[in-house]
N, C-alpha and C positions, 0 to 999 in steps of 0.2 A: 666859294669855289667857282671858277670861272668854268662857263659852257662850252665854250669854243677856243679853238686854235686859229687865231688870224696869222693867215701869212702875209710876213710884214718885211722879208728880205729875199731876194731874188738873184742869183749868178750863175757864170757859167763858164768854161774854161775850153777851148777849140785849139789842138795843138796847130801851129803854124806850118805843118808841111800837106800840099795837101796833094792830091791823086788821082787825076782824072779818068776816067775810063778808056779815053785813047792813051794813057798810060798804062793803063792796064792791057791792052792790047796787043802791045811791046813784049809782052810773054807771055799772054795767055789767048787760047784760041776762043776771040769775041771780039766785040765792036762796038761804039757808042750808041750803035742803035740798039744792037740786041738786049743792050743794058737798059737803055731808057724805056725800050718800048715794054717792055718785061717788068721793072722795079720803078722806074721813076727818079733813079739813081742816075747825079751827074759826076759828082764826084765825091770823097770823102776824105777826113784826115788820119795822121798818121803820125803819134807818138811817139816821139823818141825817149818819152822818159814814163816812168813806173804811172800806175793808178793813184795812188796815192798823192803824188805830185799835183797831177791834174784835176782831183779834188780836193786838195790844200787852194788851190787857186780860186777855183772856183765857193765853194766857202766864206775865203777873204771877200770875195765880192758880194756874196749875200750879206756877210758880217756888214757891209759896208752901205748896200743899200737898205739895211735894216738900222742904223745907227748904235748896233753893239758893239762894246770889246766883246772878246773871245771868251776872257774868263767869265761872262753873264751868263754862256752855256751851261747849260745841264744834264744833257744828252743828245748825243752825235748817232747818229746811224747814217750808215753806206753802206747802199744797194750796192754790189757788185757781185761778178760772178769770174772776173780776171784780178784777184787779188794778187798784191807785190809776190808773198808769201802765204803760206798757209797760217801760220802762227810768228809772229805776233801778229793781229786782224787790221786791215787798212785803217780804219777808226783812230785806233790808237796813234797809226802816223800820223793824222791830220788832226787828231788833237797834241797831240807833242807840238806839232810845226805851226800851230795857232797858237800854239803858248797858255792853254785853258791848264789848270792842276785837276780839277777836282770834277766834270762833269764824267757820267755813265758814255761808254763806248762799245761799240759792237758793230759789224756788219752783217748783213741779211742778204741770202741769196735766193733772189726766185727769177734768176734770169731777166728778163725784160723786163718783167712785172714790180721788179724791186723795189720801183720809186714810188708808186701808188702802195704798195704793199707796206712802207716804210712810213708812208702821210698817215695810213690805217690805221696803226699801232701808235704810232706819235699825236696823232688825234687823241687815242680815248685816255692813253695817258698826260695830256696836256689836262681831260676832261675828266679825270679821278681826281685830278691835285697833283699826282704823282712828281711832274715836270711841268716847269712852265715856259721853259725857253729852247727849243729843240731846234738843230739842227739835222735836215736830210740832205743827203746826197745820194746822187748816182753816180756812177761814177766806171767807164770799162776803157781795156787798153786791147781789144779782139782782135787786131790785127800780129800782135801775138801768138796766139793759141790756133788764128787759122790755116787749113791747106792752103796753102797757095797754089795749087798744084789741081785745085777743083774748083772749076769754072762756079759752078750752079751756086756754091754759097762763097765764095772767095770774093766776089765781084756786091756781098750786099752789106757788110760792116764796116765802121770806122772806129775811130776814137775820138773819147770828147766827156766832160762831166757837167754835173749841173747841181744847183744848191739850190735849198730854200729854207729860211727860216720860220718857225711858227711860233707864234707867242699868245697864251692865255689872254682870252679878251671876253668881255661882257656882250660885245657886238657878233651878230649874228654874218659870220662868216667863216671862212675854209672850206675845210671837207664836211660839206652838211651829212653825209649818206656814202657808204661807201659799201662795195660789197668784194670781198676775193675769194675766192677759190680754185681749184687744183682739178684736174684730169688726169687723175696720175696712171690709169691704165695705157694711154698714149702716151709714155712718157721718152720713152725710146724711139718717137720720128721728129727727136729734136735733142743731140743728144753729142756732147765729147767725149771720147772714150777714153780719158785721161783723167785719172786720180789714185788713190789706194790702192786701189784694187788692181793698177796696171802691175809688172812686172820689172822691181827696180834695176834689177841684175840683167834684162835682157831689152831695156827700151833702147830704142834708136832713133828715138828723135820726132817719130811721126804719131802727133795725136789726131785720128781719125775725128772727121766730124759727121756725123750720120745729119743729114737734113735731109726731109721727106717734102719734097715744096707742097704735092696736092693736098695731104692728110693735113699739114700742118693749117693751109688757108683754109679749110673745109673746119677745122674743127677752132680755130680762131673765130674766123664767122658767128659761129654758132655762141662759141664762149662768152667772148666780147655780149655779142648782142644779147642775151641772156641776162649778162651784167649789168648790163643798161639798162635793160626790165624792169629789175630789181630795183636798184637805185629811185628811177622813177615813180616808183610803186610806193616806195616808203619813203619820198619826198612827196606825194600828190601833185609832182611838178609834170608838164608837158615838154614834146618839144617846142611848141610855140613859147615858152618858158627860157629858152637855153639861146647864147647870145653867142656861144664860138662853143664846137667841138676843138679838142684839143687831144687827139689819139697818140699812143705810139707808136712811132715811125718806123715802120717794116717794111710797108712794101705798097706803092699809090696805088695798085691796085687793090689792095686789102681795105686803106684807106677811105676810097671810092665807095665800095662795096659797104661799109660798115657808116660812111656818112647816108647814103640811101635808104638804107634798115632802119636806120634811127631817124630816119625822114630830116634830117639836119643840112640845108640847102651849102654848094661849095664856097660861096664868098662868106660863110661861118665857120670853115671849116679848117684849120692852121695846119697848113702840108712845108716841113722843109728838108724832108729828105733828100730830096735832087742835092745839096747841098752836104747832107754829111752822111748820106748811108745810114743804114741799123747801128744805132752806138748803143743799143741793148736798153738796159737801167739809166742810161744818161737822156733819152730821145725828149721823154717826158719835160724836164726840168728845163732842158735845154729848150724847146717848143716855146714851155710855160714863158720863162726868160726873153725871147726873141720876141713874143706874139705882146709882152708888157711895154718893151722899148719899140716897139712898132706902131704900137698905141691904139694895138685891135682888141686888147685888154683892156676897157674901162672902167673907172669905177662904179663898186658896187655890180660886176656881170655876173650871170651865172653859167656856168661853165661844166660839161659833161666831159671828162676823159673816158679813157677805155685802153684795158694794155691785156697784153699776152703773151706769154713765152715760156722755157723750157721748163718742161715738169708735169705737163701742163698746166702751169699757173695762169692765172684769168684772174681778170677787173675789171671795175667802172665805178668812178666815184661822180660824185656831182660837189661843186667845188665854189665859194659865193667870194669873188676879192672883197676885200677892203676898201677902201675910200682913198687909199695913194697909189698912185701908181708912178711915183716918180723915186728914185732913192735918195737916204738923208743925206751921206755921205758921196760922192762921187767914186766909182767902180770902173775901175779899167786894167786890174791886173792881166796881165794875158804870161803865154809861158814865150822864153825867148828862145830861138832858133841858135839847134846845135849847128847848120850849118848844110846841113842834110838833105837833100830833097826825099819826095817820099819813096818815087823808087829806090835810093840807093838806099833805104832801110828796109824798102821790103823785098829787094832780090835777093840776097844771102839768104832768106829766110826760104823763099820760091826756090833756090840752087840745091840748097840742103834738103829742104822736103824730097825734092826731084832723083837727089842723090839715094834718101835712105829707099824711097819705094822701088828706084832700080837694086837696090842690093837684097832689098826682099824677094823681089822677082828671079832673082838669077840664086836664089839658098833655096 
């Protein structure tokens, strides 16, 4: 029985339209400073096609810098929390569209947190025998499901996926140490008010999104850092130990504050939110991916993440690469351009929102 799950394939999939915040200014009342000086946020992208899609892409690319076919899988997990549909589960799409028959499929939602929470599970079962060849992803299409119509959280998401493959290895590497957990008394100052439980017969369109900014960085802070305690604690590792923090990407601010806490100095510390906004369960993967081909990944690093989001779900794993960091196969699928700039997919969406909250005002 093998120990460890090395991760041995790496992707990521960034739709081509993207969005800058002096576009976003063009209808909403802000500006590139108030966005940057606030989030860290320059600009982000913007989906024209399902979740699914843009973790089919990204996948292929992990598939590809891992040197698999698809049918060697044996289990797929996707972190999302903007699935195509409720039933059948994104999984299923992106193993159909890989062409795998026979691997376990499922999706996991803990909001941001899905992609460490997905390495978690896919660890111990790499580490029972259970699975030996797993694929994760994250994977969100948020620009979807958001107000556009509300400055404070409209202006901090994109879209965008990201893959990693792990494979049973003898060598001491992956997620050495992981720890997650949930705050689910706070679970409502981070929260869509859209599911079941809406009203099928009387929805008009508008799913509120409750975002609490202080509660939620306040209790992030604390989450995160906690998780990183732990982690350390039951690795006997330091931070003089740790070679790149690599967090979820929320908000530079958070980021800051959570590389400080961990005493983890900035030029270790892999920030590319300016560039795609909160893509939720994608931030992670996508990070990991970028910080490999940047080549601030080296072999054999050790490597502390830290994630947080709705539910309040919280983590922090400590994460050891492997010895390549280059892919077997060459990887460059990307998705192609319907044509679209990102405003004009996301004004209808701004008109309509704008439209139902004036008809609720005036009933």
């Amino acid at each position: 029985m093998k120990k460890y799950a090395e991760i041995t394939g790496w992707g990521k999939c960034l739709p081509p339209a993207v969005m800058t915040n002096d576009d976003l200014a063009t209808f909403l009342e802000t500006s590139d400073e108030w966005i940057r000086t606030r989030t860290g946020i320059e600009e982000r992208r913007v989906s024209a096609v399902g979740t699914s899609k843009m973790a089919t892409v990204a996948a292929r690319n992990a598939l590809a810098a891992a040197g698999l076919d698809a049918e060697e899988l044996d289990l797929i997990i996707v972190g999302t929390c903007t699935p195509d549909e409720i039933i059948p589960n994104v999984a299923s799409a992106v193993q159909r569209d890989l062409g795998n028959k026979t691997a376990a499929a499922f999706d996991l939602n803990a909001a941001c947190s899905s992609f460490l929470y997905g390495m978690h599970y896919a660890t111990q079962a790499i580490r029972t025998g259970a699975h030996k060849k797993v694929l994760i992803i994250g994977a969100e299409r948020l620009t979807r499901i958001l107000d556009w119509t509300k400055r404070e959280s409209a202006v901090l998401f994109g879209d965008g996926a990201g893959a990693m493959i792990l494979e049973a290895s003898d060598d001491e590497s992956g997620l050495l140490a992981s720890h997650v957990t949930c705050d689910a008394d706070a679970r409502d100052v981070l929260a869509l008010e859209f599911g079941m439980s809406f009203n099928r017969f009387g929805f008009d369109g508008i799913m509120p999104f409750n975002f609490v900014g202080q509660e939620i960085f306040k209790r992030a802070v604390k989450g995160m850092n906690t998780a990183v305690e732990k982690v350390f604690e039951e690795t006997g590792l330091t931070t003089d130990d740790i070679d790149s923090l690599i967090p979820h990407q929320a908000n530079k601010r958070l980021i800051d504050y959570l590389a400080k806490m961990c005493k983890v100095p900035e030029e270790k510390t892999v920030i590319n939110i300016q560039k795609y906004g909160n893509t939720s369960s994608a931030t992670l993967p996508i990070a990991f991916c970028e910080a490999v081909e940047q080549g601030i990944v080296k072999p054999g690093d050790t490597i502390v993440s830290a994630v947080f989001g709705g539910g309040l779900t919280c983590g922090a794993g400590i994460i050891k690469w492997g010895q390549r960091v280059t892919p077997i196969r060459d990887y460059n699928e990307t998705l192609p351009s319907n044509g679209q700039t990102a405003l004009e997919l996301i004004l209808p969406l701004y008109e309509g929102t704008k439209a139902a909250w004036e008809k609720r005002g005036h009933e």
